[in-house]
Every structure is written in structure tokens, then in C-alpha cells.
C-alpha positions in Angstrom: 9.8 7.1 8.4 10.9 4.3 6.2 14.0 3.6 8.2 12.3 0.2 9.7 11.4 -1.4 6.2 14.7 -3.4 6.6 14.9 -4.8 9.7 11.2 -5.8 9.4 11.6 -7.8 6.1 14.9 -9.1 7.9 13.4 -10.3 11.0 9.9 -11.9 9.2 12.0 -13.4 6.6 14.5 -15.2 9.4 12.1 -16.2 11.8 9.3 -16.5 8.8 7.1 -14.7 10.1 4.0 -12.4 8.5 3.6 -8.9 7.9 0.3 -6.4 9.0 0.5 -3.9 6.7 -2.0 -1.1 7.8 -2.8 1.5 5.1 -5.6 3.6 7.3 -6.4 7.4 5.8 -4.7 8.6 9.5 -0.8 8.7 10.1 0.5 8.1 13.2 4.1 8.6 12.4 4.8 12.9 13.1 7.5 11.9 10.6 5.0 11.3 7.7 3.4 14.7 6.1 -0.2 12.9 5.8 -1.9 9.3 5.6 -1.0 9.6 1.7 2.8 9.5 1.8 2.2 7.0 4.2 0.3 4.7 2.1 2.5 5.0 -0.9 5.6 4.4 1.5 4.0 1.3 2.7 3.4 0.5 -0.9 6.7 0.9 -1.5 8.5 -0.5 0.8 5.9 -4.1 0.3 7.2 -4.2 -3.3 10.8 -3.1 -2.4 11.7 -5.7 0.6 9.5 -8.9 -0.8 5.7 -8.0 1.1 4.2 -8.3 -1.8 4.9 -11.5 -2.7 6.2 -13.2 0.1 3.4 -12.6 2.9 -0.4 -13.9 2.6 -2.8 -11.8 1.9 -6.0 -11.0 4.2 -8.7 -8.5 4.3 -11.3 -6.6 6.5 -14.3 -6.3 5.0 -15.9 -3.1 4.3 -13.3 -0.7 5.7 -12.0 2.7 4.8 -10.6 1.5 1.2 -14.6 0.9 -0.3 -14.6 4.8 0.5 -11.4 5.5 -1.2 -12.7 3.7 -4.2 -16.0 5.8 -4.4 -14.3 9.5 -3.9 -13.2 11.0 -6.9 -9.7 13.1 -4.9 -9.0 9.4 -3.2 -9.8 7.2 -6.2 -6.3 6.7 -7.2 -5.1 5.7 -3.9 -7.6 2.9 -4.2 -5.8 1.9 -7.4 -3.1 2.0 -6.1 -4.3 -1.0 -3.6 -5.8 -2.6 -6.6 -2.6 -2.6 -8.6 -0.5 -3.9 -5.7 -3.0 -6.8 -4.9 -2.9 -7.8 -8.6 0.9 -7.8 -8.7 1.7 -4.9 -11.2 1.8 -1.9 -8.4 3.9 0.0 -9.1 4.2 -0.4 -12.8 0.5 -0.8 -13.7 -0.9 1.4 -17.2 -4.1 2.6 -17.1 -6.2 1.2 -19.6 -6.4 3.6 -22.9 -9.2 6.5 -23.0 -9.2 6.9 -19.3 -8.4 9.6 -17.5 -7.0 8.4 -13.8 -6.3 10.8 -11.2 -3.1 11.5 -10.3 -2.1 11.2 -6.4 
């Protein structure tokens, strides 16, 4: 469920305070149908309530996402990432002549 989003961005933007976003391919919310609506809701919700821009950035290296990257049914998730790291998620175009996944 989403229904946290705002008192999160609320509470880190009063006391200034950072954000963890997790995107694992697990869910741990029984709320969430699978780890994919979960990833675009946290997504989402970054771009929607300021985590996107607002929060610094860090990164584990070699994790679940250089996996994502590599399958062809999880590719576009990985985009996804990509795209939201780069500022345009979720308004980014493919580039012409190739053929992204939908997810």
C-alpha cells in the first residue's frame, strides 16, 4: 500500500531527513500483488512526493538490478531505474527503432 508516501515525504522533508528506497524483486507488503507493482509504486511515489530530487542518491554494488538489466521479461524494470536516475522516469521515450518491453 501507498497510503505511507505522505507522511514519509512529510516527516523527511520537516525534520530533513533521507529516504531508503528499497526496490528488491520480493514484496513484503500482502497488500502489493508482486515485487513489480511494488517497484513501480515506489517509483511513483519518488517522483510524486519530491524523492527523486530532493534525497541523495546511493548504490550497492552488484545487486539484483545488474540481473534485471540482463533478463529479457525484467529488462524494462531495469529501465525503469535507469530513467528515474537520469531524471526523465516517468516520461522517458525510447530511442527510435527499438523495440522496449513493456512491463
Amino acid at each position: 500500500s501507498t497510503d505511507r508516501f505522505p507522511a514519509v515525504a512529510n516527516i523527511t522533508r520537516n525534520l530533513t531527513m533521507g529516504v531508503e528506497m528499497e526496490l528488491p524483486q520480493y514484496t513484503r507488503n500482502p497488500q502489493v500483488k508482486d515485487w513489480q507493482t511494488s517497484f513501480v509504486q515506489y517509483l511513483d511515489a519518488a517522483v510524486e512526493y519530491g524523492f527523486d530530487t530532493m534525497a541523495l542518491r546511493t548504490y550497492y554494488l552488484g545487486n539484483a538490478f545488474v540481473n534485471m538489466a540482463q533478463n529479457a521479461t525484467t529488462t524494462c524494470f531495469y529501465d525503469k531505474l535507469f530513467w528515474f536516475v537520469k531524471g526523465t522516469y516517468p516520461f522517458a521515450t525510447p530511442l527510435p527503432g527499438v523495440d522496449w518491453p513493456q512491463c
